[in-house]
TIKE-910239 format. One line per field, with one value per residue (C-alpha): residue in three letters; x, y, z; chain; residue number from 1. Coordinates in pm, whole numbers, plus 32768, in hexadecimal, padded with zeros to 4 digits. Each point is the difference from the previous one (the first is absolute). Layout:
N
res <- [Ala,...] $
u <- [X,...] $
v <- [Y,...] $
w <- [Z,...] $
chain <- [A,...] $
n <- [NUM,...] $
This chain:
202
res <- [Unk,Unk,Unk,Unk,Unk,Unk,Unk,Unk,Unk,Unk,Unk,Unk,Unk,Unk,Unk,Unk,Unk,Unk,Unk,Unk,Unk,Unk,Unk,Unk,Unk,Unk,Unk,Unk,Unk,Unk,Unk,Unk,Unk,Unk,Unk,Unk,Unk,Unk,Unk,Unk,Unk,Unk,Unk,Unk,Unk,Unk,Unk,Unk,Unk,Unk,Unk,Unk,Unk,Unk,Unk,Unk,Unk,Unk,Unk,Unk,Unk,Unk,Unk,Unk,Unk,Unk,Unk,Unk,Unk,Unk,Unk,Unk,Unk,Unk,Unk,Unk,Unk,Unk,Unk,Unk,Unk,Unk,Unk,Unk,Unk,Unk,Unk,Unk,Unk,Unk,Unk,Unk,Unk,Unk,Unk,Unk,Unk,Unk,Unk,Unk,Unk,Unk,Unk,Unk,Unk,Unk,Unk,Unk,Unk,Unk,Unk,Unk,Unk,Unk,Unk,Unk,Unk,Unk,Unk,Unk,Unk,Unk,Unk,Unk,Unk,Unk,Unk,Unk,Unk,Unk,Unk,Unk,Unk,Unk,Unk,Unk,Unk,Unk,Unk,Unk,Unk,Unk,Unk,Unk,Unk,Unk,Unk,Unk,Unk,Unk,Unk,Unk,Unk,Unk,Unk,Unk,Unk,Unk,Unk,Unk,Unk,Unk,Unk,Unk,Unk,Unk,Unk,Unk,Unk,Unk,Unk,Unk,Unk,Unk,Unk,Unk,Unk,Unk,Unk,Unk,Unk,Unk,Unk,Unk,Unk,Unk,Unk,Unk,Unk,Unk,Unk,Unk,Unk,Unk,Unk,Unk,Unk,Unk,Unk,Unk,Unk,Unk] $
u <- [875A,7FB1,8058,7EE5,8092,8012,7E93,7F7E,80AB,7F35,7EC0,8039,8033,7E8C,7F3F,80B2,7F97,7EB3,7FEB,8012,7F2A,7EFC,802D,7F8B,7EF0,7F47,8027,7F1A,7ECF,8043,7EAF,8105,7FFE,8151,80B1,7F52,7EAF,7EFA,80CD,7FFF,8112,7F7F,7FE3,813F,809C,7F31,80A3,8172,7FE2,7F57,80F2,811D,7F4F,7FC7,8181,8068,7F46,8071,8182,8001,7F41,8010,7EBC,7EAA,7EC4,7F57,7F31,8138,8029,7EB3,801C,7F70,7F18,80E4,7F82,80CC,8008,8080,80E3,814B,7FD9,7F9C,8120,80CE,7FB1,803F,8136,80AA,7F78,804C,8159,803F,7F96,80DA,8115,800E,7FBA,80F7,8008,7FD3,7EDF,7EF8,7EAE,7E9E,7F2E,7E8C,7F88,80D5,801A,8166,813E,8119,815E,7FF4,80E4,7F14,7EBC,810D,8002,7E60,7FFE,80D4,7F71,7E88,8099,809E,7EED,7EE1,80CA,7FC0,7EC7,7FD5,80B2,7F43,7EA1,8098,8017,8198,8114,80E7,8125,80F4,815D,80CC,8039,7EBA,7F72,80AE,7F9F,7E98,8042,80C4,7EBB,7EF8,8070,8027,7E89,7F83,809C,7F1C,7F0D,7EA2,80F2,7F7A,7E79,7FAA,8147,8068,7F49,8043,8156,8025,8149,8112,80C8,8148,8056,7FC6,804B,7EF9,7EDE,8057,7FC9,7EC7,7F91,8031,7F48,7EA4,8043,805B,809C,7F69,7EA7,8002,7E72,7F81,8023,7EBB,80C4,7F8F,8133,8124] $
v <- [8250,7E91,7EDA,7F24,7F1B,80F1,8026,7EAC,7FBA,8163,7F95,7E63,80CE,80DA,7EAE,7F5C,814B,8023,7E5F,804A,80E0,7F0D,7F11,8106,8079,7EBB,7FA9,814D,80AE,8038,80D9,8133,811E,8072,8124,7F88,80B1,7F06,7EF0,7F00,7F3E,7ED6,80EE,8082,7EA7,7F8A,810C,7FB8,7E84,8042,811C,7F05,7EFB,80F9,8060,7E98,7FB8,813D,7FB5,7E88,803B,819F,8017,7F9C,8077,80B4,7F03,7F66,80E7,7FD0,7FB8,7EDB,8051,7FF3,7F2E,8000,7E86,8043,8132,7F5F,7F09,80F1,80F9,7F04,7F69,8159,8069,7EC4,8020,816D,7FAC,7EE5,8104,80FB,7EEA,7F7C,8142,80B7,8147,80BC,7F25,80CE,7FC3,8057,806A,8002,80DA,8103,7FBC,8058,7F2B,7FF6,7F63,7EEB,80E5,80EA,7F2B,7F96,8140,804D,7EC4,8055,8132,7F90,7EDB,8118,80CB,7F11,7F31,8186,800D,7E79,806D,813A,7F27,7F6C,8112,7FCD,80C4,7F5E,80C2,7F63,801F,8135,7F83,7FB3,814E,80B7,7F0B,802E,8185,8020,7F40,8093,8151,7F93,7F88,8137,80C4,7F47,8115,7FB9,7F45,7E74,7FCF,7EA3,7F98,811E,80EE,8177,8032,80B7,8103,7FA5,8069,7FB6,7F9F,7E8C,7F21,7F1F,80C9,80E4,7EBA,7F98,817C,7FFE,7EA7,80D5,7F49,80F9,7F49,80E0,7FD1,7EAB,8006,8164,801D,7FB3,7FC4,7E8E,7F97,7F3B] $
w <- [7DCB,8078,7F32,7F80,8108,8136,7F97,801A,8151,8087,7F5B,807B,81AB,7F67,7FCE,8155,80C6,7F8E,8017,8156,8009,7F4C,80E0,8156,7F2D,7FCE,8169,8022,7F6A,7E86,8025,80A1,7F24,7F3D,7F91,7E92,7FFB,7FED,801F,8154,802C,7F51,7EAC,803A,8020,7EBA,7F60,8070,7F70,7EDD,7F94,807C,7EF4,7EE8,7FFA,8026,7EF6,7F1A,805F,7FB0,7EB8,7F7D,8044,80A7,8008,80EF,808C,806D,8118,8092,8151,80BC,8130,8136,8137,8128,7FBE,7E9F,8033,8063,7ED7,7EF9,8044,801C,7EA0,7F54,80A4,7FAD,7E88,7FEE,80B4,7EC9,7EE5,8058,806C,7EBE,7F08,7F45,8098,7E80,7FBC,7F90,80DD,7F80,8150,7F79,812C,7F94,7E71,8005,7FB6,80DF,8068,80DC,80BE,804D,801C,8126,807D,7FC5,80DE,8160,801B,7FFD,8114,80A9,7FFA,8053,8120,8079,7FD7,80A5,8125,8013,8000,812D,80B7,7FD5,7F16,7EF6,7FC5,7EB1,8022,7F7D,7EB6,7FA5,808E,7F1B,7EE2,8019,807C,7E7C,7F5F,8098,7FA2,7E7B,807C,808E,7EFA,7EE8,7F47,80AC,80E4,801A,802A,803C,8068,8113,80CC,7FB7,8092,8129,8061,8029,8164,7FB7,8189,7FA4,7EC2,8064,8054,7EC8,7F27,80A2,8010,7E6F,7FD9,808A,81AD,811D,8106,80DE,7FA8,7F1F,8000,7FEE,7E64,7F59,7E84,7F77,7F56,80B4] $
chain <- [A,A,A,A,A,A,A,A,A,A,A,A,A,A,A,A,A,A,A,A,A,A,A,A,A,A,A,A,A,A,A,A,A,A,A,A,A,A,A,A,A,A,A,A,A,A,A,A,A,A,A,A,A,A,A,A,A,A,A,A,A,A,A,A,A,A,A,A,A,A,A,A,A,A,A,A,A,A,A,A,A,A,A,A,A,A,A,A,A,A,A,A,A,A,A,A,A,A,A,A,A,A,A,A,A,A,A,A,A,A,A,A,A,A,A,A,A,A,A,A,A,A,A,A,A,A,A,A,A,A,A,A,A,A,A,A,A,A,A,A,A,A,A,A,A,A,A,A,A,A,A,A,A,A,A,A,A,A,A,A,A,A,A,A,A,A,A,A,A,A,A,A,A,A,A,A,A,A,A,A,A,A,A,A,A,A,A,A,A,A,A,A,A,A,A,A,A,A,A,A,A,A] $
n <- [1,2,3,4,5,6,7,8,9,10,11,12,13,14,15,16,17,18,19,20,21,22,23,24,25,26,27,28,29,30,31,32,33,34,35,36,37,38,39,40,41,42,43,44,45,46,47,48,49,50,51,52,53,54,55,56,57,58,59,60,61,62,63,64,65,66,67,68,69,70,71,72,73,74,75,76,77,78,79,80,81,82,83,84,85,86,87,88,89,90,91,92,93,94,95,96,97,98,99,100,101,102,103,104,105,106,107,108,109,110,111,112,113,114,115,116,117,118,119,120,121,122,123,124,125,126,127,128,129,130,131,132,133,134,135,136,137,138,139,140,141,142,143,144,145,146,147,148,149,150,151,152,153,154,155,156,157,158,159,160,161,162,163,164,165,166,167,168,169,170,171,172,173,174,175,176,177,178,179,180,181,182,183,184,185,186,187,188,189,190,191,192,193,194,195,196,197,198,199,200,201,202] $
């Protein structure tokens, strides 16, 4: 099991990948579609800094409310700045929080350990500097370690009765020839096919 410290080091190389990743996307048309079903690339990035703000905000003070992770509308003038801005907040919350903390997340209504808030937090960077990339008409590939961290969660995900509507689409097989296409298979995106699912949630 990682430390609360190994954590925030794999979640800090999330936010620089998918900064990155930001940073090509705004040079480009944030009209392209994404592996999110209905989203472009600008409502996929809204969503990214406004969940980024939300936990900042729910880390630094045990709670916020869910306007608080509301996301800004994303210009490619404005998308460098804006991710940037949340990362470094989110990066300071979790910096500075004692991993047992116990963390009110309003979009959820459940309370949980800083610790795994953490954890909530690099796979959804994981997961959407995948879906970025994927927009891009690239592939983002995490190292092992983090793989098998979001593989582990996503299955305590997909296992879920009713699984998780709103938050996940309906999880898809797993293979079991590939950590990282089983987690992303089990978060409702086939690698192979990353637009043909019609589900709405993300």
């Amino acid at each position: 099991m990682l430390t609360y410290s190994e954590t925030l080091a794999l979640h800090d190389g999330a936010l620089a990948d998918t900064g990155l990743l930001v940073e090509r996307a705004a040079q480009g048309d944030l009209g392209l579609a994404t592996p999110c079903v209905g989203w472009d690339l600008a409502d996929l990035l809204s969503h990214m800094v406004g969940q980024n703000l939300g936990f900042a905000t729910a880390v630094a003070a045990g709670d916020a409310e869910e306007a608080a992770y509301a996301g800004p509308d994303i210009t490619p003038a404005n998308a460098v700045a804006e991710w940037d801005a949340s990362a470094a907040a989110l990066r300071a919350a979790f910096g500075q929080a004692d991993e047992g903390a116990t963390v009110h997340l309003a979009e959820f209504d459940i309370q949980v350990p800083a610790a795994m808030a953490l954890g909530m937090q690099l796979l959804d960077a994981a997961v959407h500097a995948w879906d970025v990339a994927t927009a891009l008409g690239d592939t983002y590939r995490p190292n092992e370690t983090v793989a098998d961290f979001v593989l582990d969660y996503a299955r305590k995900i997909a296992s879920r009765p009713g699984g998780s509507p709103g938050v996940f689409a309906e999880p898809l097989t797993e293979t079991g020839t590939d950590p990282w296409f089983d987690a992303l298979r089990l978060l409702g995106r086939d690698p192979q096919q990353a637009w043909s699912r019609a589900d709405d949630a993300h």
